[in-house]
N, C-alpha and C positions, 0 to 999 in steps of 0.2 A: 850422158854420163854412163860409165860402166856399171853396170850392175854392182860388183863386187866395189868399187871405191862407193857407190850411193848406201851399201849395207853399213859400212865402214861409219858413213856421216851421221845414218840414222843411229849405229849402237854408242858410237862416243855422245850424240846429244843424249838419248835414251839415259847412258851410264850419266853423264853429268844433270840430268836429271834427278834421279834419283839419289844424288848424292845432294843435290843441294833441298828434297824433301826429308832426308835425314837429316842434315841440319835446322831446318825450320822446326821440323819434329821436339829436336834434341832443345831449341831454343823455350819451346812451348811447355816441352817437361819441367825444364828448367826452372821457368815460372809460376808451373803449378808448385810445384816442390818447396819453392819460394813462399810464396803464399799459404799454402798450407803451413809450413813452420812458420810463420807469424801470426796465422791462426791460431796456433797452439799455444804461441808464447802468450801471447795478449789472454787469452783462456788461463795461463799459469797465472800471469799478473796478477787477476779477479780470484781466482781458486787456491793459490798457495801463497806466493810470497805476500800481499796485502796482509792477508790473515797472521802469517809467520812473524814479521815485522810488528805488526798492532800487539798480536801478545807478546812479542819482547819488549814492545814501548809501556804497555800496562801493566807487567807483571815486575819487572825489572829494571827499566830505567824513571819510569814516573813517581813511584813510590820511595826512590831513591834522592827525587829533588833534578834530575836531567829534562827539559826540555824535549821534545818529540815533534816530531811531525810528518806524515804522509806525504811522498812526496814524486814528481814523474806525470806522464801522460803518452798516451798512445804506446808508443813501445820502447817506455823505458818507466821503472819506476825505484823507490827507495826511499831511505829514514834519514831524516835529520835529525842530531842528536848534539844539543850543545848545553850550556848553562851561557848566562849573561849574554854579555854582547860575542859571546866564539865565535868568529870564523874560519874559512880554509883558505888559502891561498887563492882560491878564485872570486875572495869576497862572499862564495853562498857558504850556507854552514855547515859545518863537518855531517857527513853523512854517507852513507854506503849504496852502492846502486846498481842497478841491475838493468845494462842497455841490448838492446839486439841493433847489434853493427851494421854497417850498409850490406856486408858481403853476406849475411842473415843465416851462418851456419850452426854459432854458437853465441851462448850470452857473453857479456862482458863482465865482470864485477869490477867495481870501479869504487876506488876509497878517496876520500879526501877529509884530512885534519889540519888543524891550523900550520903542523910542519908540512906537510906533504899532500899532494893528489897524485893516486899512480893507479894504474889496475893491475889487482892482485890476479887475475886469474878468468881464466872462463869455464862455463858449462854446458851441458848438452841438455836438451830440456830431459831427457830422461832422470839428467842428476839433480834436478831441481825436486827437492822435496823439501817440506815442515823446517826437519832435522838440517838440511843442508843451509836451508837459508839462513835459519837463528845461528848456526856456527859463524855463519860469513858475517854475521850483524856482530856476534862478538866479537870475533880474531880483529874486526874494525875498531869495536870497543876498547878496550886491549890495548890498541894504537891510540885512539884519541884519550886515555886515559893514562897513558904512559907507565902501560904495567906490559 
Protein backbone atom coordinates (compact mmCIF):
# COMPACT_ATOMS: atom_id res chain seq x y z
CA UNK A 1 0.00 0.00 0.00
CA UNK A 2 1.12 3.52 -0.56
CA UNK A 3 2.44 5.30 1.91
CA UNK A 4 0.27 8.35 1.47
CA UNK A 5 -3.20 6.30 0.96
CA UNK A 6 -2.03 4.01 4.34
CA UNK A 7 -1.63 7.73 6.26
CA UNK A 8 -5.01 8.47 4.88
CA UNK A 9 -6.61 4.99 6.50
CA UNK A 10 -4.72 5.59 9.68
CA UNK A 11 -5.99 9.60 10.25
CA UNK A 12 -9.68 8.87 9.19
CA UNK A 13 -9.73 5.76 11.73
CA UNK A 14 -7.71 8.04 14.26
CA UNK A 15 -10.42 11.10 13.59
CA UNK A 16 -13.32 8.50 13.87
CA UNK A 17 -11.84 7.50 16.88
CA UNK A 18 -11.97 10.20 18.67
CA UNK A 19 -15.05 11.27 17.72
CA UNK A 20 -16.86 8.34 18.97
CA UNK A 21 -14.64 8.85 22.58
CA UNK A 22 -16.41 12.21 22.51
CA UNK A 23 -19.46 10.79 22.38
CA UNK A 24 -19.06 8.06 24.98
CA UNK A 25 -17.53 11.02 26.99
CA UNK A 26 -20.55 13.50 26.31
CA UNK A 27 -22.88 10.18 27.19
CA UNK A 28 -21.09 9.83 30.65
CA UNK A 29 -21.39 13.63 31.48
CA UNK A 30 -24.70 13.33 30.71
CA UNK A 31 -25.20 10.81 33.46
CA UNK A 32 -23.39 12.28 35.88
CA UNK A 33 -25.36 15.46 35.42
CA UNK A 34 -28.36 13.18 35.60
CA UNK A 35 -27.55 11.85 38.79
CA UNK A 36 -26.44 14.60 40.52
CA UNK A 37 -29.75 16.64 39.89
CA UNK A 38 -31.69 13.72 41.57
CA UNK A 39 -29.42 13.88 44.12
CA UNK A 40 -30.26 17.24 44.75
CA UNK A 41 -33.87 16.92 44.22
CA UNK A 42 -34.46 13.91 46.69
CA UNK A 43 -31.99 16.12 49.20
CA UNK A 44 -34.82 19.11 48.48
CA UNK A 45 -37.76 16.47 49.13
CA UNK A 46 -36.14 15.75 52.84
CA UNK A 47 -34.86 19.56 53.39
CA UNK A 48 -37.62 21.86 51.98
CA UNK A 49 -40.69 20.84 50.45
CA UNK A 50 -41.67 17.99 53.41
CA UNK A 51 -41.15 20.63 55.84
CA UNK A 52 -42.89 23.45 53.58
CA UNK A 53 -46.06 21.20 53.16
CA UNK A 54 -46.25 19.78 56.99
CA UNK A 55 -46.26 23.60 58.07
CA UNK A 56 -48.99 24.51 55.72
CA UNK A 57 -50.91 21.22 56.84
CA UNK A 58 -50.44 22.24 60.81
CA UNK A 59 -50.58 25.74 60.65
CA UNK A 60 -53.44 26.20 58.14
CA UNK A 61 -55.40 23.47 56.94
CA UNK A 62 -55.59 21.02 60.13
CA UNK A 63 -56.90 23.62 62.50
CA UNK A 64 -59.28 24.56 59.83
CA UNK A 65 -61.08 21.00 59.90
CA UNK A 66 -59.10 19.81 56.25
CA UNK A 67 -57.67 16.53 56.29
CA UNK A 68 -53.76 16.23 55.32
CA UNK A 69 -51.53 13.87 54.47
CA UNK A 70 -47.78 13.41 53.41
CA UNK A 71 -47.50 11.95 50.55
CA UNK A 72 -44.85 10.48 47.41
CA UNK A 73 -41.62 8.34 47.56
CA UNK A 74 -38.41 8.24 45.84
CA UNK A 75 -38.55 11.12 43.50
CA UNK A 76 -41.81 12.46 43.78
CA UNK A 77 -43.57 13.85 46.72
CA UNK A 78 -46.81 16.04 47.96
CA UNK A 79 -50.01 16.89 50.25
CA UNK A 80 -53.15 15.46 50.14
CA UNK A 81 -55.75 17.80 51.26
CA UNK A 82 -59.41 16.76 51.35
CA UNK A 83 -62.54 16.68 53.86
CA UNK A 84 -64.97 13.46 53.79
CA UNK A 85 -64.77 11.04 51.24
CA UNK A 86 -62.97 13.98 48.31
CA UNK A 87 -61.55 12.92 45.50
CA UNK A 88 -59.77 13.82 42.07
CA UNK A 89 -60.55 12.33 39.08
CA UNK A 90 -58.04 9.75 39.37
CA UNK A 91 -59.90 8.26 42.42
CA UNK A 92 -56.64 9.44 44.86
CA UNK A 93 -57.33 12.59 46.73
CA UNK A 94 -56.92 16.03 45.70
CA UNK A 95 -53.50 17.03 46.31
CA UNK A 96 -50.37 18.94 44.87
CA UNK A 97 -47.16 17.30 43.78
CA UNK A 98 -43.93 17.77 43.19
CA UNK A 99 -42.38 14.82 40.42
CA UNK A 100 -38.88 14.78 38.74
CA UNK A 101 -39.92 13.61 35.04
CA UNK A 102 -37.89 10.86 33.20
CA UNK A 103 -36.03 13.50 31.13
CA UNK A 104 -34.74 14.88 34.97
CA UNK A 105 -34.27 18.72 33.99
CA UNK A 106 -36.84 20.30 36.04
CA UNK A 107 -39.67 19.42 38.59
CA UNK A 108 -43.15 19.05 37.74
CA UNK A 109 -45.87 20.56 39.89
CA UNK A 110 -48.84 18.57 39.26
CA UNK A 111 -52.51 19.43 40.84
CA UNK A 112 -55.30 17.42 41.12
CA UNK A 113 -59.02 18.17 42.52
CA UNK A 114 -62.16 16.57 42.29
CA UNK A 115 -62.78 18.81 38.68
CA UNK A 116 -59.42 18.60 37.48
CA UNK A 117 -55.62 17.00 37.27
CA UNK A 118 -53.43 19.05 35.12
CA UNK A 119 -49.57 20.41 35.88
CA UNK A 120 -49.56 23.74 36.53
CA UNK A 121 -46.08 24.33 36.06
CA UNK A 122 -42.36 23.42 36.52
CA UNK A 123 -39.19 24.38 38.40
CA UNK A 124 -35.62 24.43 38.59
CA UNK A 125 -34.39 23.13 41.85
CA UNK A 126 -32.78 26.62 42.50
CA UNK A 127 -36.65 27.83 42.45
CA UNK A 128 -37.63 25.51 44.94
CA UNK A 129 -37.55 27.23 48.28
CA UNK A 130 -39.97 27.50 51.87
CA UNK A 131 -41.80 30.40 50.08
CA UNK A 132 -42.19 28.79 46.60
CA UNK A 133 -43.49 25.72 47.83
CA UNK A 134 -46.41 26.84 50.32
CA UNK A 135 -47.54 29.39 47.24
CA UNK A 136 -47.86 26.24 44.92
CA UNK A 137 -49.78 24.47 48.04
CA UNK A 138 -52.07 27.41 48.06
CA UNK A 139 -52.73 28.64 44.43
CA UNK A 140 -53.72 24.45 44.56
CA UNK A 141 -55.79 25.25 47.59
CA UNK A 142 -57.42 28.10 45.92
CA UNK A 143 -58.54 25.50 43.27
CA UNK A 144 -59.72 22.76 45.46
CA UNK A 145 -61.56 25.21 47.44
CA UNK A 146 -63.14 27.01 44.54
CA UNK A 147 -62.02 30.53 45.46
Amino acid sequence: MRDDLKREFEKTIADRQARDDERQQAVVRQKTEAEKFKADWIDKISSVIRPALQEVADEALKPAGWQTNLIGADTATGLEVYKGNMTAPSRNRPNVSFLLPPDGKRITVHIATPGMMTSTGSLTLGEITKDRIQEEALNFFKKLAGG
